[in-house]
MDAnalysis code that builds the backbone (N, CA, C; Angstrom):
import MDAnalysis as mda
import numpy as np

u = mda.Universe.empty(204, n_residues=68, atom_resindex=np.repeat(np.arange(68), 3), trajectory=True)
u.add_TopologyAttr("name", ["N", "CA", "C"] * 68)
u.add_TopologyAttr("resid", np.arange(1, 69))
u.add_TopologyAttr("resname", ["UNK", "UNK", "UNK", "UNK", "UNK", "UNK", "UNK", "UNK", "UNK", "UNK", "UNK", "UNK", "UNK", "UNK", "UNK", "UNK", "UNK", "UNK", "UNK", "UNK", "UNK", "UNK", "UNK", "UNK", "UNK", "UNK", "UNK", "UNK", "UNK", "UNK", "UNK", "UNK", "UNK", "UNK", "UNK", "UNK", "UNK", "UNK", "UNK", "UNK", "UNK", "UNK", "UNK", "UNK", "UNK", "UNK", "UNK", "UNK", "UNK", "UNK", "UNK", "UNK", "UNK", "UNK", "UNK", "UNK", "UNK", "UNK", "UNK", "UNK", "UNK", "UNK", "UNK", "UNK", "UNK", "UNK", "UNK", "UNK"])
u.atoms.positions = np.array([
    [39.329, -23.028, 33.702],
    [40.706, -22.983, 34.172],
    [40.929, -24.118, 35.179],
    [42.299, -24.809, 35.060],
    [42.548, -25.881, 36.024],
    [43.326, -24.955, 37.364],
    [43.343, -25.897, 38.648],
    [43.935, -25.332, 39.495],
    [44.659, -27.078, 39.787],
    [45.463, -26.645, 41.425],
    [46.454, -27.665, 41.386],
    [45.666, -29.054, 41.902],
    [43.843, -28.494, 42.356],
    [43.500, -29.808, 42.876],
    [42.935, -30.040, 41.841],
    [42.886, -29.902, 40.402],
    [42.353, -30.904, 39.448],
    [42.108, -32.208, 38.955],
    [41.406, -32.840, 39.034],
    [41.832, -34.339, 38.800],
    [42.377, -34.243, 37.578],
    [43.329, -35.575, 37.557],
    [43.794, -35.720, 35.444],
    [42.368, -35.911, 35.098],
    [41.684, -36.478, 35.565],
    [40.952, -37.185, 34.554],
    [40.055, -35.791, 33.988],
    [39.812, -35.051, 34.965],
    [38.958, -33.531, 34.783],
    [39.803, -32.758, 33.484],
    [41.050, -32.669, 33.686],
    [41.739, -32.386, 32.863],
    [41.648, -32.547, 31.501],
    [41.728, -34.105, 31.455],
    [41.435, -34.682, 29.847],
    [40.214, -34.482, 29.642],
    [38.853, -34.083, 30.325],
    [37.738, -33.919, 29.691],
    [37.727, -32.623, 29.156],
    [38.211, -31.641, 30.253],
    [38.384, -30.252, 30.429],
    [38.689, -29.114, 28.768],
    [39.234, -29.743, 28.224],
    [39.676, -29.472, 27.074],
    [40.123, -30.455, 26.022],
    [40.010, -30.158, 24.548],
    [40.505, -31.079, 23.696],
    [41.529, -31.494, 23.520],
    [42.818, -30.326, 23.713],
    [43.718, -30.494, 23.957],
    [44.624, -30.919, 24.887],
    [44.195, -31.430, 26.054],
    [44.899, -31.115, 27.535],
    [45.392, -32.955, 27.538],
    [45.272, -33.291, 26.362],
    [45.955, -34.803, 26.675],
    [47.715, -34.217, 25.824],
    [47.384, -33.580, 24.705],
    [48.771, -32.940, 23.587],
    [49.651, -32.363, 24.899],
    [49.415, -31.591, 25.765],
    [49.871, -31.019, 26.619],
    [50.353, -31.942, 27.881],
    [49.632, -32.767, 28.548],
    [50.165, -33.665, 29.322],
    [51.535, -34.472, 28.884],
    [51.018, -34.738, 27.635],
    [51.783, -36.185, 26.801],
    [53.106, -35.166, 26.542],
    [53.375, -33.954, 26.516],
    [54.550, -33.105, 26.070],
    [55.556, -33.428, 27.281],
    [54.299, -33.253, 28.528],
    [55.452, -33.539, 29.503],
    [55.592, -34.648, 30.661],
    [55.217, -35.600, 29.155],
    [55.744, -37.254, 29.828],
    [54.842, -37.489, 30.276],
    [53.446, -37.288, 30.498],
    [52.701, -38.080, 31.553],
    [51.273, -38.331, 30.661],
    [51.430, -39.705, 30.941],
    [50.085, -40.653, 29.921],
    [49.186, -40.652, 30.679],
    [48.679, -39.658, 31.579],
    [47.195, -40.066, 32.026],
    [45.932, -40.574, 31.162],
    [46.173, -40.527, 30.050],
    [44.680, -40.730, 29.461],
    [44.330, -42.343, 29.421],
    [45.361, -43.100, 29.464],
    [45.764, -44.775, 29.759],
    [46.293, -44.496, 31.337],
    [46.219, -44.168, 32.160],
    [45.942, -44.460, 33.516],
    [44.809, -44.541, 34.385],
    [45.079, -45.779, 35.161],
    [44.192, -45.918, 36.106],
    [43.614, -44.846, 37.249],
    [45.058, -43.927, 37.910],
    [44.970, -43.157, 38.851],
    [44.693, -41.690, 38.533],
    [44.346, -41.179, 37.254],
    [43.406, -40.462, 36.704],
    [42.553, -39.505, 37.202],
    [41.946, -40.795, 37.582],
    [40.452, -40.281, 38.591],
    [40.828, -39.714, 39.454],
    [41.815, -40.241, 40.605],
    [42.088, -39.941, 41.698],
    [43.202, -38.828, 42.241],
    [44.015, -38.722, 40.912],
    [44.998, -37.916, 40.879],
    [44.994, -36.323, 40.692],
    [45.479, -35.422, 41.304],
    [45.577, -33.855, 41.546],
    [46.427, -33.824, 40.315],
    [46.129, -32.277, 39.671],
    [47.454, -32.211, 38.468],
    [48.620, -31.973, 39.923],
    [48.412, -31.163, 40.656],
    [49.703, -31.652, 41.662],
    [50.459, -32.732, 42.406],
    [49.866, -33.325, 42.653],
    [50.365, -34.952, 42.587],
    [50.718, -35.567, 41.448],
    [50.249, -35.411, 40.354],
    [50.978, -35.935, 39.145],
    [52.069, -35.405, 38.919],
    [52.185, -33.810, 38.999],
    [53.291, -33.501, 38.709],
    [54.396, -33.403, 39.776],
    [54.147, -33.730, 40.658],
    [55.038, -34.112, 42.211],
    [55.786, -35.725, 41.865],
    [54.670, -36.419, 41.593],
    [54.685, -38.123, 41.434],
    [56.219, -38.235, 40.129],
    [55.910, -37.320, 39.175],
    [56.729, -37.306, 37.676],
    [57.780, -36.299, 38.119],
    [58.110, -35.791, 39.199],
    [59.280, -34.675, 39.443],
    [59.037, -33.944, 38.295],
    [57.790, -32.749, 38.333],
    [57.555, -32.101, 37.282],
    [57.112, -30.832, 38.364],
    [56.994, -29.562, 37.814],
    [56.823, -28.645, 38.423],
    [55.736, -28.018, 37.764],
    [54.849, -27.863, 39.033],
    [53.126, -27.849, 38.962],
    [52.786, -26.518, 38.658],
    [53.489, -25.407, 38.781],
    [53.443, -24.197, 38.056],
    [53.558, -24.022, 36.991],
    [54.723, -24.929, 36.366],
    [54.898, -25.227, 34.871],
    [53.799, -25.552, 34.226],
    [53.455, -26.648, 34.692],
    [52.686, -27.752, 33.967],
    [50.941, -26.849, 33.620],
    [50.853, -26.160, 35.124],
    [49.423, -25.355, 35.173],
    [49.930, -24.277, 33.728],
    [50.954, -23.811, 33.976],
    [50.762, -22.426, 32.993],
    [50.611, -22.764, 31.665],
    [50.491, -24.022, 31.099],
    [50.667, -24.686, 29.715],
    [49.067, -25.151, 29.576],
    [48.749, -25.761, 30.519],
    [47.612, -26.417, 30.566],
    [45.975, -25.387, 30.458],
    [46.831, -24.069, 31.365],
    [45.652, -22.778, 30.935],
    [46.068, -22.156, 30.284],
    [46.804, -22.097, 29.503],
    [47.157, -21.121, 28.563],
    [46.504, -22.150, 27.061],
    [45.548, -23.142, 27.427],
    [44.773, -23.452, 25.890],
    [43.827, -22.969, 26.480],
    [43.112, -22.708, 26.991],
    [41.905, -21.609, 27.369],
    [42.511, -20.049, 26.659],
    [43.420, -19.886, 26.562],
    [44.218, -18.612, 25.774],
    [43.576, -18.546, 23.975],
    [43.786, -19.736, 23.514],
    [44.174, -19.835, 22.216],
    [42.978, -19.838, 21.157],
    [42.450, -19.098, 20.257],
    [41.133, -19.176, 19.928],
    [40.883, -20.916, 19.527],
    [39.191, -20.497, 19.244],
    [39.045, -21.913, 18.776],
    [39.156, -22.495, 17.205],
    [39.704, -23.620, 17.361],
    [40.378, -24.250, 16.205],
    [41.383, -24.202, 15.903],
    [42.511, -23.800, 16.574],
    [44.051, -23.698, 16.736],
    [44.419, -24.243, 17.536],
])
């Protein structure tokens, strides 16, 4: 499960999916530099995106069996 100090970059390793999910809501971390350094809360602060949102999408593929 991600929380809000996640890095992106933890993120995109984190799951297979968690780039389909970023990229839904506008944000290309997987071609960014600040990646590494970036909180999913700061990204989604940085993109005027709301970090509750973004978390409940992002763990809810930990929800979904595997291969779907």
């Amino acid at each position: 499960m991600f929380d809000k100090t996640t890095k992106m970059a933890a993120v995109l390793k984190g799951h297979p999916k968690a780039k389909e999910v970023l990229e839904s809501f506008g944000l290309q971390c997987s071609t960014c530099s600040g990646a590494k350094h970036e909180s999913i809360e700061l990204g989604a602060t940085n993109h005027g995106l709301d970090v509750n949102e973004l978390l409940t999408h992002l763990n809810a593929l930990f929800d979904e069996p595997p291969g779907k």
